[in-house]
NUSEDREN-60885 format. One record per residue: residue number from 0; chain; z, x, y of N, C-alpha, C in turn. Coordinates in nm, 2 decimals. Each point is the difference from the previous one (the first is absolute). Layout:
{NUM,'A',{Z,X,Y},{Z,X,Y},{Z,X,Y}}
...
***
This chain:
{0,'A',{0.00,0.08,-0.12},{0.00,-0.08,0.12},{0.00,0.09,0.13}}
{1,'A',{0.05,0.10,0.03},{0.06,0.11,0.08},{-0.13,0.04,0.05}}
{2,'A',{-0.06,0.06,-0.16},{-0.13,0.08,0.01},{-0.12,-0.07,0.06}}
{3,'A',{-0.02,-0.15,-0.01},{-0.09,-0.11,0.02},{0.00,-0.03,0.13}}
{4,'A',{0.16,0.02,0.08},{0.02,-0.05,0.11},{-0.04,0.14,0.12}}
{5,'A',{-0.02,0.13,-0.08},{0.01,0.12,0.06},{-0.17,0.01,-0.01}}
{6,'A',{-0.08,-0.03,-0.04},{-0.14,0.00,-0.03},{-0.05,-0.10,0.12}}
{7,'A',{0.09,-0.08,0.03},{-0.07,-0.11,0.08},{0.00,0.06,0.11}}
{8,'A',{0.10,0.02,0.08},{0.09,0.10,0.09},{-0.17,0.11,0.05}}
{9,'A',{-0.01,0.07,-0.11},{-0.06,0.13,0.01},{-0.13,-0.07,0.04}}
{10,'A',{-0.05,-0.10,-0.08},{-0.14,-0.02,0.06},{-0.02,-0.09,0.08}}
{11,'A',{0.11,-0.05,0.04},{-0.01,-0.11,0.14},{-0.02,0.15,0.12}}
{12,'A',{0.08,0.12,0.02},{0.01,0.06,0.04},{-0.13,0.06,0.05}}
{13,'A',{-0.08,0.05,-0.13},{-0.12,0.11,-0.03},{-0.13,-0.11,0.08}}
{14,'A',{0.00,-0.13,-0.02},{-0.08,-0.16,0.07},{0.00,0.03,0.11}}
{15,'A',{0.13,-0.02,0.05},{0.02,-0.02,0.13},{0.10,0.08,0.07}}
{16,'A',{-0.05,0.14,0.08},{0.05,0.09,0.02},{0.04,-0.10,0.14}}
{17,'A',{0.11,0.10,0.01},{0.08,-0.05,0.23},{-0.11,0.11,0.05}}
{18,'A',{0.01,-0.02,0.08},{-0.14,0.10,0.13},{0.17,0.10,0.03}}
{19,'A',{-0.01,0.13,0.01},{0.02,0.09,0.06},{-0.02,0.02,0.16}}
{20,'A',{0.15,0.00,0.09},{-0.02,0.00,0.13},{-0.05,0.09,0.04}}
{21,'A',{-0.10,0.07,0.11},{0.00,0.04,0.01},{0.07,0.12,0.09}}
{22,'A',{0.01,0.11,0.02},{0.09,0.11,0.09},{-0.11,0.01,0.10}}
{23,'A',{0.12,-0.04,0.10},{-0.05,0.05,0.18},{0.06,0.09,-0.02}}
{24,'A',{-0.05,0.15,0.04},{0.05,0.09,0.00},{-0.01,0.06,0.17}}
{25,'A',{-0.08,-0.10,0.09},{0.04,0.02,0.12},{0.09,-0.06,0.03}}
{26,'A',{0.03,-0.12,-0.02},{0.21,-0.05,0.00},{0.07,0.11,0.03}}
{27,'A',{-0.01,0.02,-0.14},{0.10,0.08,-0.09},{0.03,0.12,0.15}}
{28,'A',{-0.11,0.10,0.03},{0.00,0.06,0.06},{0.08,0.00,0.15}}
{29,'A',{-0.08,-0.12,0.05},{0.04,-0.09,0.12},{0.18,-0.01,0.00}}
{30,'A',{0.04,-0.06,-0.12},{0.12,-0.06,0.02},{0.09,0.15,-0.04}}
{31,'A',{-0.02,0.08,-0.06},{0.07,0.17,-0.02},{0.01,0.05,0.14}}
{32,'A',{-0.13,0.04,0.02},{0.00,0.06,0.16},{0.09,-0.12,0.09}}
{33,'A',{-0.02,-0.11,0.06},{0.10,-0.04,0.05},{0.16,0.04,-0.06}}
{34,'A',{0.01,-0.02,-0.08},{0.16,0.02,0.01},{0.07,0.14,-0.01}}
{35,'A',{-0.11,0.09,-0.02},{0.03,0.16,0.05},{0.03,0.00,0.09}}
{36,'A',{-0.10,-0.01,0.12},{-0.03,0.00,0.12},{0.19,-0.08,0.05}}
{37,'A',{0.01,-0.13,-0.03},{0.12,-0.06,0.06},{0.11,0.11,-0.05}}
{38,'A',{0.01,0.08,-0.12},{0.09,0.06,-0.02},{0.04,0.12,0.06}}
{39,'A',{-0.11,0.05,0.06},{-0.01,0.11,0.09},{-0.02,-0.02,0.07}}
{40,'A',{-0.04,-0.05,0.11},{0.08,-0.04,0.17},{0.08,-0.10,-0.01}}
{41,'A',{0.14,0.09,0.02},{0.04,-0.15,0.07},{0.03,-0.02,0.12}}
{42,'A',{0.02,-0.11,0.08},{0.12,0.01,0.11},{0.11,-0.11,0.01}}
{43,'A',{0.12,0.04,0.03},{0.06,-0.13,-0.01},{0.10,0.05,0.10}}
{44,'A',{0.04,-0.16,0.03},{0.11,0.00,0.14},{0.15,0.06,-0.09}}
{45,'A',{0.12,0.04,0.10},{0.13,0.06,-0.01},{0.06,-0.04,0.07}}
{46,'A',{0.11,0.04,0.01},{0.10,-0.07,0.13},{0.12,0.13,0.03}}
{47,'A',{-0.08,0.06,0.09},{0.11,0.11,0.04},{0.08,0.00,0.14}}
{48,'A',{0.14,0.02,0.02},{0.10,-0.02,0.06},{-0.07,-0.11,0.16}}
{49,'A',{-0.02,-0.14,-0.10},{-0.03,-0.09,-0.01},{-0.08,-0.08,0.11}}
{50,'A',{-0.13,0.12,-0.04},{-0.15,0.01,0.01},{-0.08,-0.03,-0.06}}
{51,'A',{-0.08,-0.05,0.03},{-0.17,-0.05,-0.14},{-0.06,0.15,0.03}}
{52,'A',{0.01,0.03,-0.13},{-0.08,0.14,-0.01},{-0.15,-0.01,-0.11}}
{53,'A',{-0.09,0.06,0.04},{-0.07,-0.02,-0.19},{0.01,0.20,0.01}}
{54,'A',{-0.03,-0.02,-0.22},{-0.03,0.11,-0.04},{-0.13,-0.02,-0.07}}
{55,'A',{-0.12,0.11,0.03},{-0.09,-0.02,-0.04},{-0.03,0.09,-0.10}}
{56,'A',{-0.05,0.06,-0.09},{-0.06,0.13,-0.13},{-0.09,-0.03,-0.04}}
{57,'A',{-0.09,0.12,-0.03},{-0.12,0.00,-0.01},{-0.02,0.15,-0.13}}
{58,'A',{-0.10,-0.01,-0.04},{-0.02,0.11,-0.07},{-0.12,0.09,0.04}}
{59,'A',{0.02,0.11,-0.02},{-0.12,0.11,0.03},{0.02,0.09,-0.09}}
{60,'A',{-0.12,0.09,-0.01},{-0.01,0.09,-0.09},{0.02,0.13,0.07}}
{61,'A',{0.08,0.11,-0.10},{0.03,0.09,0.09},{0.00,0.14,-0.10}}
{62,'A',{-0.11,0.09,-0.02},{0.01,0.12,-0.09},{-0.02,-0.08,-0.18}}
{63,'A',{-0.07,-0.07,0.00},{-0.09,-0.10,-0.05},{0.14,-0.05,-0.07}}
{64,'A',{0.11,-0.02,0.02},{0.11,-0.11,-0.03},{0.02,-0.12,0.08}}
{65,'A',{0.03,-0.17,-0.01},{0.04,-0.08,0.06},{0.16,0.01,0.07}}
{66,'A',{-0.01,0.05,0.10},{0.07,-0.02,0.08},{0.05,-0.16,0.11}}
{67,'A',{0.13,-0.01,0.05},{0.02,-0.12,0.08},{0.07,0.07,0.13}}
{68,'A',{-0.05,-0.08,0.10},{0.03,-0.04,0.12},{0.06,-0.10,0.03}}
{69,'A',{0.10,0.01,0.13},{0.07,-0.13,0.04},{-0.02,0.04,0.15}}
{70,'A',{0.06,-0.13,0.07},{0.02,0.01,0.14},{0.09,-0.13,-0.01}}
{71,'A',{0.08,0.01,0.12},{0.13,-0.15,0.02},{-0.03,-0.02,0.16}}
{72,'A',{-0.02,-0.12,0.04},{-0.01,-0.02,0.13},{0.08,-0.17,0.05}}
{73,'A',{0.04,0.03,0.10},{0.09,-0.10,0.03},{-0.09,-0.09,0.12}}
{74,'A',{-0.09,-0.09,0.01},{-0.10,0.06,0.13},{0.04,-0.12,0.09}}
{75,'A',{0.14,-0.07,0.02},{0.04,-0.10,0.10},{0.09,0.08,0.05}}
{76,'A',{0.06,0.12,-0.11},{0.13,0.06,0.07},{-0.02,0.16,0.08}}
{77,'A',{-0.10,0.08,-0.11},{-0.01,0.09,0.12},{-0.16,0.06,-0.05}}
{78,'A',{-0.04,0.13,0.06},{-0.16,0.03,-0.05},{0.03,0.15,-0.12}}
{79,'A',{0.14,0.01,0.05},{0.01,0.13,-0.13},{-0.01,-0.07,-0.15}}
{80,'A',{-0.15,0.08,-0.03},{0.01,0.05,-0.17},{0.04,0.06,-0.11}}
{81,'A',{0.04,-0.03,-0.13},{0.04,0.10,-0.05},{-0.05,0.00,-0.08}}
{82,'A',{-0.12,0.15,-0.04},{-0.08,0.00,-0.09},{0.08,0.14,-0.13}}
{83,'A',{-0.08,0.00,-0.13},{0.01,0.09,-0.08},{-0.16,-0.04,-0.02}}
{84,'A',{-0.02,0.12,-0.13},{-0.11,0.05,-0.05},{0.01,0.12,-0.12}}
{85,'A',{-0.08,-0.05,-0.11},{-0.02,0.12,-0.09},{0.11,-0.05,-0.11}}
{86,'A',{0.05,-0.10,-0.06},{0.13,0.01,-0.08},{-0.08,-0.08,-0.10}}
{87,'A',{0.08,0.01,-0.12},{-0.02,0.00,-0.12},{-0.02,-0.12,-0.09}}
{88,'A',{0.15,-0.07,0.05},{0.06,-0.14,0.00},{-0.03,-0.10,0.11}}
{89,'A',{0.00,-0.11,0.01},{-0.05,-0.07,0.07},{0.09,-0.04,0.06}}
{90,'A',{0.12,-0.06,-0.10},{0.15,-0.03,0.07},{0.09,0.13,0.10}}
{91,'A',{-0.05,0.11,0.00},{0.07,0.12,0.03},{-0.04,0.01,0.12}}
{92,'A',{-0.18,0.00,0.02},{-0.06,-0.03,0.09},{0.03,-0.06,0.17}}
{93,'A',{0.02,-0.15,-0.08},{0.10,-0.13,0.07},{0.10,0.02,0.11}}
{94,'A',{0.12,0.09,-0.16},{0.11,0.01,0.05},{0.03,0.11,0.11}}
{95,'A',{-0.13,0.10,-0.01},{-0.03,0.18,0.10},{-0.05,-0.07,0.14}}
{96,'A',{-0.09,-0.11,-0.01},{-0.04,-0.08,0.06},{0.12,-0.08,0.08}}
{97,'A',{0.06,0.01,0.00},{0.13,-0.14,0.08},{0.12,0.10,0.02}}
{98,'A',{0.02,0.11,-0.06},{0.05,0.11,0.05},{-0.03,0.05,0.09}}
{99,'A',{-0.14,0.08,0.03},{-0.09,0.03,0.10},{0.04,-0.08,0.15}}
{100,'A',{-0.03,-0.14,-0.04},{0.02,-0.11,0.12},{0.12,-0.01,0.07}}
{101,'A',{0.17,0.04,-0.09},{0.09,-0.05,0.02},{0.05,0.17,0.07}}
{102,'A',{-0.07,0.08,-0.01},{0.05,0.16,0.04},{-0.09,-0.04,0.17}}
{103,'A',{-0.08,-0.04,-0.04},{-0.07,0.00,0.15},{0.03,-0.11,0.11}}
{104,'A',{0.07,-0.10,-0.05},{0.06,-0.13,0.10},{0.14,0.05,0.04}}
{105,'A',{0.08,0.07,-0.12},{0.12,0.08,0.08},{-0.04,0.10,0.08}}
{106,'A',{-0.10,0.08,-0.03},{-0.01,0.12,0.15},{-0.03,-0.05,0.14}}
{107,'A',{-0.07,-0.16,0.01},{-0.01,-0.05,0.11},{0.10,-0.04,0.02}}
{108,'A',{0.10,-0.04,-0.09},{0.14,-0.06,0.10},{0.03,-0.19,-0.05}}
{109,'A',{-0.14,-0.04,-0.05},{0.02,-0.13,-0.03},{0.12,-0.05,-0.13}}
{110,'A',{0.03,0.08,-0.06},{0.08,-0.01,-0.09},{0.10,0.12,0.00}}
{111,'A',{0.10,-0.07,-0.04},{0.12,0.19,-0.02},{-0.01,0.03,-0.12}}
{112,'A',{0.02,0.10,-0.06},{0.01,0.08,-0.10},{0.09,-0.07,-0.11}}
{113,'A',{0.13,-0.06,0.08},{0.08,-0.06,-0.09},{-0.06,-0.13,-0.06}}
{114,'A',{-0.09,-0.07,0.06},{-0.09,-0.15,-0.05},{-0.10,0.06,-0.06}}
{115,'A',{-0.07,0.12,-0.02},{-0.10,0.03,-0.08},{0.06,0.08,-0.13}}
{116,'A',{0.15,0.05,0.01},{0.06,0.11,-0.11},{-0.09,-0.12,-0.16}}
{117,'A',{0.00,-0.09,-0.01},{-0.07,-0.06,-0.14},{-0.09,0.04,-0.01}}
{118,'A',{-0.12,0.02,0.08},{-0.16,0.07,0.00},{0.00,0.14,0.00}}
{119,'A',{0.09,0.06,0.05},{-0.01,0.12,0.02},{0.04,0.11,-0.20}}
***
């Protein structure tokens, strides 16, 4: 009975094949590159001593390695930047990045040393 019911199976099958979808392989392509691309720039807002800041990173190639870049900019509160360049890590980047920014808003005076001691 098994065998009878497995024979029917097989040639209902071999009759009447399903159509095979076919592969977009420019999709495929399309939708990869997009979400690289989102993975490697980003920018997003922050909220530093309680400022809208964004941080933005980018990647570049550097001595044929992928290297990252950051910069932090506060741009309602003041025009100083704080950039890095050349690091490894993306998060490390960020953080060299908002360091940079927070050494340079204390040398103007806008912040004391004691309100930045967390960044620093």
């Amino acid at each position: 009975m098994v065998r009878g019911f497995l024979a029917v199976v097989v040639v209902g099958v071999c009759l009447h094949p399903t159509p095979a979808a076919s592969f977009d392989i420019s999709s495929f392509i399309s939708t990869t590159a997009d979400t690289v691309i989102k993975r490697l720039y980003v920018d997003r807002e922050i909220n530093l001593f309680d400022h809208y800041c964004i941080i933005s990173r980018s990647p570049h190639i550097s001595r044929w390695e992928l290297k990252w870049q950051a910069t932090v900019t506060c741009p309602g509160w003041t025009p100083v930047k704080g950039k890095v360049r050349g690091y490894s890590n993306p998060l490390s980047a960020e953080r060299e990045a908002t360091r940079d920014f927070v050494q340079r808003i204390v040398q103007r005076g806008l912040v004391t040393r004691d309100e930045a001691s967390e960044w620093l």
